[in-house]
C-alpha positions in Angstrom: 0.0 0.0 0.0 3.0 2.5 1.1 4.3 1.8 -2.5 1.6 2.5 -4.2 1.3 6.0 -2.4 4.8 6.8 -3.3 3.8 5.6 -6.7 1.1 8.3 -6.9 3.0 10.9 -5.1 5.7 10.6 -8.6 2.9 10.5 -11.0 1.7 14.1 -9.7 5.4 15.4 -10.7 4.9 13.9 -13.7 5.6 15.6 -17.1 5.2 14.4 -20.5 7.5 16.9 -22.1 10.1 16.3 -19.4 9.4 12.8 -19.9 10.3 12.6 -24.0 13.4 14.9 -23.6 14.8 12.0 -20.6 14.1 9.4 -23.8 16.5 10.9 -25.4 19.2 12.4 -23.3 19.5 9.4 -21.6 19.5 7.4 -24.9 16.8 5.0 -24.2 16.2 4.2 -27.7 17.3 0.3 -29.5 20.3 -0.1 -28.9 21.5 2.3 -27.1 23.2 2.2 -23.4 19.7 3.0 -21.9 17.8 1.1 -24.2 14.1 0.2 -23.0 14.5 2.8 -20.3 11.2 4.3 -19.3 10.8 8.0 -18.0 7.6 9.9 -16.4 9.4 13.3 -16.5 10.7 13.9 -12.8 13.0 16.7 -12.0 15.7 16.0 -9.3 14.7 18.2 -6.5 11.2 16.8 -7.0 12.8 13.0 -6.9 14.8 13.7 -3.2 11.4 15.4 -2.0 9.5 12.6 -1.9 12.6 10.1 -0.9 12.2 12.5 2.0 8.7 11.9 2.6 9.5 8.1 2.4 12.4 7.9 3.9 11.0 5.6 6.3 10.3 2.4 4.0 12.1 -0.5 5.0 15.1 -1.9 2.9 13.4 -4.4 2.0 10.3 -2.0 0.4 13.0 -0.1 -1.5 14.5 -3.0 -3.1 10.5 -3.8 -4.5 10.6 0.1 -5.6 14.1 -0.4 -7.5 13.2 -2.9 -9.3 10.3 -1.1 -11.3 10.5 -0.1 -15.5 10.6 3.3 -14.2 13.5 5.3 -14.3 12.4 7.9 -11.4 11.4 4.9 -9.6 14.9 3.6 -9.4 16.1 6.4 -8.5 13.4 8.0 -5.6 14.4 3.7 -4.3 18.1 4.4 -4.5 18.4 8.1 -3.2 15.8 6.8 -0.3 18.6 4.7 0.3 21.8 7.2 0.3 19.6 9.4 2.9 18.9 5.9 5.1 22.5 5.3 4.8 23.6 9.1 6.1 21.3 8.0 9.6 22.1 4.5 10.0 24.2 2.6 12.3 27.1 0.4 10.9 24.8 -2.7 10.6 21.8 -1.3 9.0 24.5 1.0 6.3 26.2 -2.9 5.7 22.6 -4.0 5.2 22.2 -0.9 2.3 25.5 -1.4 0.8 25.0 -5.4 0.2 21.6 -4.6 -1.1 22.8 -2.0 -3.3 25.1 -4.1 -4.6 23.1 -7.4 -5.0 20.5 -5.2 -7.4 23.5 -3.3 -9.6 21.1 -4.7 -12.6 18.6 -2.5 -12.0 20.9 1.1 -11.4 21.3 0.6 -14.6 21.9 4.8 -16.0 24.7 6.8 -15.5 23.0 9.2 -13.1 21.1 6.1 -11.0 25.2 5.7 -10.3 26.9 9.0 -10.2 23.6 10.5 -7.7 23.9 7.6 -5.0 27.5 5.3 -5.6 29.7 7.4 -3.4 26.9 8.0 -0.6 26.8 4.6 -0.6 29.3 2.4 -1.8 32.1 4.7 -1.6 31.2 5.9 2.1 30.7 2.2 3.0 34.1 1.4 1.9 36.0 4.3 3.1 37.5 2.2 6.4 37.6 -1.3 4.7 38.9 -3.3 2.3 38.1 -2.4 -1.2 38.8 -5.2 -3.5 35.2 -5.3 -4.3 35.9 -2.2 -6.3 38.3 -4.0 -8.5 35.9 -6.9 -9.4 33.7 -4.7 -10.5 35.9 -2.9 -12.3 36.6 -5.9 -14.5 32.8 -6.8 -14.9 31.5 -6.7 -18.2 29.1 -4.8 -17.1 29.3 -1.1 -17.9 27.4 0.4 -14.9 29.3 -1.8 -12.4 32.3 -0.5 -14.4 30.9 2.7 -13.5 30.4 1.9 -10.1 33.9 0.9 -9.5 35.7 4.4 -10.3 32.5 6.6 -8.9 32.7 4.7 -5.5 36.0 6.0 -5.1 34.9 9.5 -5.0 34.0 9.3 -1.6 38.0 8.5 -0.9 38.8 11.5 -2.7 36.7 13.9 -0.8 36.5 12.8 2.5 39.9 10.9 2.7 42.1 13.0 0.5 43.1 9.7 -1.1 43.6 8.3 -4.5 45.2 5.5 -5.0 42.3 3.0 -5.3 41.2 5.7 -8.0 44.6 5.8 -10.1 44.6 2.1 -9.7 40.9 1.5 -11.1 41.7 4.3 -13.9 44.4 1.8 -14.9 42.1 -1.3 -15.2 39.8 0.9 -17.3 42.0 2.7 -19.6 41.4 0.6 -22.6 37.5 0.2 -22.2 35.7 1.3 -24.5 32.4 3.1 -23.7 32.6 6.4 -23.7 30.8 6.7 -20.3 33.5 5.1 -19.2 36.5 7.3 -20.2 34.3 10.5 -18.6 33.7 8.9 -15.9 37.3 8.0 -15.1 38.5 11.4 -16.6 36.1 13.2 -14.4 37.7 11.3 -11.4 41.4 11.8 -12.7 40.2 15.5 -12.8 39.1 15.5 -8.7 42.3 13.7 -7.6 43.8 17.1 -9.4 41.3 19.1 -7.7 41.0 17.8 -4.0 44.1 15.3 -3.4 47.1 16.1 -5.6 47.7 18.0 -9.0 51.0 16.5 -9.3 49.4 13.1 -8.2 47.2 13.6 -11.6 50.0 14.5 -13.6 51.8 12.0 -12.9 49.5 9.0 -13.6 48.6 11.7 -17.3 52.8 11.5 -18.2 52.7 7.5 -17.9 49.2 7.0 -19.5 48.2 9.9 -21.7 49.3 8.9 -25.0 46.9 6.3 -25.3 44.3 7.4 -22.7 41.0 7.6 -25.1 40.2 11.5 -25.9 37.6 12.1 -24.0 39.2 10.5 -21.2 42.0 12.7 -21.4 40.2 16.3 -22.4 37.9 15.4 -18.8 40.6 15.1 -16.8 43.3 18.0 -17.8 39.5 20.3 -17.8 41.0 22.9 -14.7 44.6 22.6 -16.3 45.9 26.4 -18.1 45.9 26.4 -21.7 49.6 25.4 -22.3 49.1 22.7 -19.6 46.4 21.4 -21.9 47.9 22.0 -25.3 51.0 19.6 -23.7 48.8 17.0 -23.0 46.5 17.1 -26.4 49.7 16.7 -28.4 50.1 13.5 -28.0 
């Protein structure tokens, strides 16, 4: 019954014009990375209002609400979760993070993964051992590819580290989806930003010659124009 409030609750955010645009951006069509992907039209402040207003569903509820056609579903289910996770205690946080985990078929988008993996996954992980990360790294799935180098966000920001980060870069240098190479170029680019420049540029002068270009252009993004010209001349 709960769910199908929360259900009703979306439907009145709902808009059809939103709704076709999302089709596309988030290339839903055959195919494509997001093929089959259905969208109501939900803006993102609308999505964490009523994950606020449910934040109460059990973990168990959620998983039920993940596992739905619809996109917004997904993700009011998995930002429900990264706002459970902020309150929890360690067991109930374990409890999200091996749910989360166990149901990486359905957060199945790049945002489903870059809103909620480092809330989750990332913060999880921050004290423990990470090897998980690497599996999933070598899946041949690309959103648990995904996964594996946006977890490790939460180790640049709240630990200032970054070699799990350099290391799963490695592993993924010669993937090739393009949602890939910005995603690890956007986390190349944060090590720069919030750990070490020269940390970045050091891991750039081994790999950068045959780093994929957008890869590359993502990560040297904050670098001065002759800093970037250096790099694009490969």
């Amino acid at each position: 019954m709960i769910l199908n409030n929360l259900k009703k609750d979306l439907k009145k955010f709902a808009n059809p014009k939103r709704a076709k645009v999302n089709q596309w951006f988030f290339k839903t069509g055959k195919g494509e990375y997001g093929e089959g992907d259905v969208f109501i039209g939900l803006t993102m402040p609308d999505v964490r209002k009523i994950a606020k207003k449910y934040i109460h569903l059990s973990i168990k509820e959620v998983e039920q609400l993940l596992h739905s056609k619809i996109h917004e579903h997904r993700m009011v289910a998995l930002v429900i979760w990264t706002y459970q996770f902020e309150k929890a205690d360690n067991k109930t946080r374990e409890k999200i993070y091996k749910a989360y985990l166990r149901n990486t078929k359905w957060i199945n988008n790049w945002d489903l993964v870059d809103v909620t993996t480092p809330g989750i996954v990332g913060m999880f992980l921050l004290d423990k051992d990470r090897k998980i990360l690497y599996d999933l790294a070598k899946s041949k799935n690309l959103w648990e590819k995904r996964i594996a180098i946006l977890a490790t966000f939460a180790f640049i920001n709240k630990n200032k580290e970054s070699k799990d980060t350099l290391k799963i870069a490695e592993i993924l240098l010669d993937d090739e989806h393009d949602l890939i190479h910005k995603g690890v170029g956007w986390m190349l680019r944060e090590v720069g930003k919030r750990v070490s420049q020269q940390k970045e540029e050091e891991f750039l002068r081994k790999h950068y010659k045959k780093m994929p270009r957008t890869m590359l252009r993502y990560a040297i993004e904050r670098f001065d124009e002759k800093k970037r010209q250096f790099y694009l001349k490969k």
